[in-house]
N, C-alpha and C positions, 0 to 999 in steps of 0.2 A: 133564691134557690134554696128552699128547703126539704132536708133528708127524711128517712123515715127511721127512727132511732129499730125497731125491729125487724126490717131489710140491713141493714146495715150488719146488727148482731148474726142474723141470718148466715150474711155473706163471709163475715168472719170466722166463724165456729167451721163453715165447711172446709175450713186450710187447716190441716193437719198439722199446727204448728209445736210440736212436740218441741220443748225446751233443746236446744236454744234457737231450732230451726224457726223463723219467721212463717216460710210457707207460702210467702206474697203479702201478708199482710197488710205490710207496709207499703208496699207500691197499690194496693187498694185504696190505703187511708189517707196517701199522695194524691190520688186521682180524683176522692172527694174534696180534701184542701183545697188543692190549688184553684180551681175553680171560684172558691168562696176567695180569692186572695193571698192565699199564703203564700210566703216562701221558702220552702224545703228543703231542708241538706239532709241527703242519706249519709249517714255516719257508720262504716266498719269494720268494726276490730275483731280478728278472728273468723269464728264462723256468727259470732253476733250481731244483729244486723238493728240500728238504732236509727231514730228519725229526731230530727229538730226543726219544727217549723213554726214561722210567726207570723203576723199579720197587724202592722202599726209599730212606729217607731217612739211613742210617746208611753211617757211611766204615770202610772203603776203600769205592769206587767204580769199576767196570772198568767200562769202556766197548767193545763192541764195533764198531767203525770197517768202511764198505764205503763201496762207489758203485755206485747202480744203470742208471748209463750205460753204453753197451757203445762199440765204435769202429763204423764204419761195415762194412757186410760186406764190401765190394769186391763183383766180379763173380758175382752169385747163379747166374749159370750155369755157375759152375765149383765151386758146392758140389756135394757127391756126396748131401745131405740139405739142405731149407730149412732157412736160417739161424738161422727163427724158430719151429723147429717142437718144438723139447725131444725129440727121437725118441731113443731108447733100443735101442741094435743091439750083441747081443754082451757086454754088460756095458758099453756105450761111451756115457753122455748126448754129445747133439751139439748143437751151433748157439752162435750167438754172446753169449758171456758167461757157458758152459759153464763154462770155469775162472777168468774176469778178470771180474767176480768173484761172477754171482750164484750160485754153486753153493759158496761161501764163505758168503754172505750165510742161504743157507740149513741150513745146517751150523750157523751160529751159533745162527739161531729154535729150530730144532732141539733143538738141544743144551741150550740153556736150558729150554724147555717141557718137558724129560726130568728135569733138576735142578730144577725147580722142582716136579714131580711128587713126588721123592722128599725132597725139603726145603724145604718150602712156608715155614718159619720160618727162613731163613738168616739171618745173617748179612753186614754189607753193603748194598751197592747195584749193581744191574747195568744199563746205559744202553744204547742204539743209536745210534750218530752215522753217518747214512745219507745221499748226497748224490749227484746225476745230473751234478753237476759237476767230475770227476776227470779224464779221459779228455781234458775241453777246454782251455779256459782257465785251470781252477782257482782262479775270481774269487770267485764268488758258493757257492759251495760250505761243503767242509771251517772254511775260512778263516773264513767270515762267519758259521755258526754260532758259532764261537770265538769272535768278537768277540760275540755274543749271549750266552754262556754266562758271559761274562768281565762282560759289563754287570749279567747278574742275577745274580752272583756266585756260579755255581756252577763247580766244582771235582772235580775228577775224580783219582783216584792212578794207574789202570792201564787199559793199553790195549792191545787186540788188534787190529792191520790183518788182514782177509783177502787180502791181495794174493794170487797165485799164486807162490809164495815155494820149491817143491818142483824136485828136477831129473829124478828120476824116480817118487817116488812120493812123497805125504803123512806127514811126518815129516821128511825126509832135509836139508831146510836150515829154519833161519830167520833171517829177518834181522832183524839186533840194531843196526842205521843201515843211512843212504842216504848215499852222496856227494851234493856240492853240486851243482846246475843251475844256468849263466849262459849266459846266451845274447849275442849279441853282432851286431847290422847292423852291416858295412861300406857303404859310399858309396866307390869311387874316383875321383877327381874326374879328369877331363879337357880337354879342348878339340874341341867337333866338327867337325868339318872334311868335307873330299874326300880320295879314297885317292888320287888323283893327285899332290894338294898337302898333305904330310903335314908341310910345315914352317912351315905354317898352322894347324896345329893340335896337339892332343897326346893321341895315343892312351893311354887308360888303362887297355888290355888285359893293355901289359907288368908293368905294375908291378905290376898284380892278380897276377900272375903271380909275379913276384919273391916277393910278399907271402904268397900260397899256400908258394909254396917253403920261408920260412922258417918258416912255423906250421907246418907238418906234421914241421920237423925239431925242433923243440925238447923237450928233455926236459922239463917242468913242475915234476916233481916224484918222488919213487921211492916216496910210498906211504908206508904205517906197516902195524905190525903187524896194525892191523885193517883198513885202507883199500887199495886198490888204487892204483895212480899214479894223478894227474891225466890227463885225456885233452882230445882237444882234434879235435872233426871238423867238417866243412866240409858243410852241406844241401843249399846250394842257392846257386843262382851265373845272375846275369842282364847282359847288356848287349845292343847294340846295336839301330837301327831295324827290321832287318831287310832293309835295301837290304844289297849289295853293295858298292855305293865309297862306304858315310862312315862315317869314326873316327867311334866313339861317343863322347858326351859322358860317358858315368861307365858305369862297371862295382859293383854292387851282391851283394854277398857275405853269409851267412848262416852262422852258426857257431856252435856251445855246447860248453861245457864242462860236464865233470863230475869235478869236483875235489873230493881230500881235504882233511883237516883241515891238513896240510903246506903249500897253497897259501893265501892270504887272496884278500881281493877286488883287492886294492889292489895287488900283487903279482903275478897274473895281469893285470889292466889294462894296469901299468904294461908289460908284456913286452910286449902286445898294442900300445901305446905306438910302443914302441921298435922294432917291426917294420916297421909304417906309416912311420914317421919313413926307415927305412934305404931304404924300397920306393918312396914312392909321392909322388908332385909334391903334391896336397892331395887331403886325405881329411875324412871325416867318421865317427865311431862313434855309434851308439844302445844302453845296455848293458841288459838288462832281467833279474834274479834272480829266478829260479822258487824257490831254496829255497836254503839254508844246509845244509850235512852236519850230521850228529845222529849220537852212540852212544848205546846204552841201556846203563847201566852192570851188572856182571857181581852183579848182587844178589839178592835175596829172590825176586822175580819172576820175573824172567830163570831162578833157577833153577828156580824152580817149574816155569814152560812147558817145560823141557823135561825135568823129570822125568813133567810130564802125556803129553809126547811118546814117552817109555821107554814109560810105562803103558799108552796106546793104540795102537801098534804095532810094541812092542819096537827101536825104531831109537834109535840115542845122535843128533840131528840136529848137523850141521857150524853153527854160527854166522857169517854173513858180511856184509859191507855192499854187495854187488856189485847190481848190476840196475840199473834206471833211478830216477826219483824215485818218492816215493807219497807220499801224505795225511797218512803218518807226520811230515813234512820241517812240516807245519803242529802237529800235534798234540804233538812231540814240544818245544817253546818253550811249551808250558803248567806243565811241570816233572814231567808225566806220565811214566811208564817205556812203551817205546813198544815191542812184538816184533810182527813178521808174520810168521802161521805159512797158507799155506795150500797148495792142490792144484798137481799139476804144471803148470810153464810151459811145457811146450815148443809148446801150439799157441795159444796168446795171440796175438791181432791177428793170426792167421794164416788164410784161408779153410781151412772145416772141421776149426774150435775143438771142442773133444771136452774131454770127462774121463771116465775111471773111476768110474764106481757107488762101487765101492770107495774109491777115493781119496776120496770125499764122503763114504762113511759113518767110514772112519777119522779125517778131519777133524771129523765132531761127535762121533766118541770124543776128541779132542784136547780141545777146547774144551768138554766136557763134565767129562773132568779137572780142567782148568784152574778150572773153577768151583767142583767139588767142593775139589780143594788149599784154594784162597781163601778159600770160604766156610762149608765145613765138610761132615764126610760126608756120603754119600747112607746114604738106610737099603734098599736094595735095588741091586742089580749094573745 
């Protein structure tokens, strides 16, 4: 029984799954599973709706990792196509969650329902760790199956993200780490007053100011051979009433890093520390850690994926840790080898998200590979 990796993306993109609503997703991606074998625990926490399903009880273990949350569409009247409609123009799937990531998600079913065609007795275990809580919070998600997985003591060796991990087409990068996510609320504390009598009080404009000055000039760190420098950018920045003549009481500042293995926590803090202290009359910080940087080391796996990547689209791909966080940054603290290989990024969270036909079918040529490497030949091409 095998699927059609672009019916499948099709059928997905038409469920309005706006973070953290699933939308049915997942009782869709049940309905193809189980069929093929699996067996499926719907997993719910909150309004976050997660799946965990496997098929074989023998190790190794790959797990193939997604989210079937999308981001919000922004202004539908400036799609040139409904968001929600999977229309296919040109060789071009369109709508939201085209590449980030259900047209990953379906490349995976895909791909497997083909190998499993052609090797119904493999070798192995093959898994779905599927979660509409990626895109949000990342609370009730990735994270909280782990801790489920972890309670009933199962255990997984390898894992595929589908992230959109490509620059121009499927094959051409995959990411082998993520740099770290810290996030960081300022508070400036001041004195509110009258702009007339400003020695009544103490604006806490400047100092927000000073304090900007020095975070934007600091080097962090220079990077390593696999990581990129630390970076360090400033979101979102609020003060005053809104009147005219009064000092505002506090100026409140919004910032995150995304830092290599070069910086620690304790070490960015501490700068962060010392900046305040140079800047600001009294201040207050709130630090909150999205995730920790992870490599996946250069082994068995890692080289397998991309010898499955040579094989399905003749491209050598670049290995890199660049982009923002994913799912990996949880997955990859189980001691699992972690690679994401997926479709191009360029219109991710962007109005009028597209991918390539193409790009989706050579992605469940990848991950089609990658099964056969692992688990043993197909007996038919």
């Amino acid at each position: 029984m095998s699927y059609d990796t672009i019916k499948i993306a099709q059928q997905l993109i038409q469920k309005a799954s706006v973070t953290p609503d699933d939308a049915g997703c997942q009782k869709y991606i049940i309905d193809l599973l189980k069929p093929l074998g699996f067996n499926c625990v719907a997993l719910q926490y909150d309004e976050v709706t997660n799946l965990w399903a496997t098929k074989g009880q023998q190790r190794p273990t790959m797990v193939f990792a997604g989210h079937t949350d999308v981001v919000p569409t922004g202004p539908i009247e400036e799609w040139s196509t409904p968001p929600f409609s999977g229309l296919i123009e040109n060789g071009i799937l369109h709508g939201r969650g085209a590449a980030d990531m259900k047209g990953s998600i379906a490349a995976m079913i895909s791909a497997t329902s083909r190998f499993l065609d052609h090797s119904p007795e493999h070798t192995g275990s093959i898994a779905f760790l599927i979660t509409s809580d990626e895109e949000g919070p990342a609370v009730n998600g990735t994270s909280r199956v782990l801790e489920y997985l972890k309670k009933e003591e199962i255990n997984f060796d390898y894992c595929i993200v589908g992230e959109p991990t490509a620059e121009t087409k499927t094959g051409d990068m995959i990411k082998v780490g993520r740099r770290g996510s810290l996030n960081v609320n300022f508070r400036i504390k001041g004195k509110q007053g009258h702009v007339a009598y400003p020695h009544l009080a103490h604006n806490p404009i400047p100092d927000a100011a000073n304090l900007i000055a020095q975070l934007t000039n600091i080097t962090w760190d220079s990077g390593n051979a696999f990581f990129p420098p630390t970076t360090f950018q400033l979101s979102n920045l609020n003060s005053g009433t809104g009147a005219n003549n009064v000092i505002p009481g506090h100026v409140d500042i919004v910032g995150n890093f995304r830092f290599s293995p070069e910086s620690s926590l304790e070490s960015l803090k501490q700068k962060v520390i010392e900046c305040c202290q140079n800047s600001c009359h009294e201040y207050s910080l709130d630090w909150a850690l999205s995730g920790m940087p992870f490599q996946t080391p250069d082994r068995e796996f890692l080289n397998l994926a991309k010898k499955a990547v040579k094989t399905a689209t003749g491209i050598d791909p670049v290995c890199s840790t660049t982009g923002g966080t994913s799912d990996g940054r949880f997955i990859a603290t189980t001691g699992a080898e972690v690679v994401e290989i997926g479709p191009c990024n360029r219109t991710i969270h962007k109005i009028n998200e597209s991918v390539s036909t193409k790009d989706l079918r050579d992605l469940d040529e990848v991950y089609y590979q990658i099964l056969v490497q692992l688990f043993g030949s197909s007996i038919a091409p």
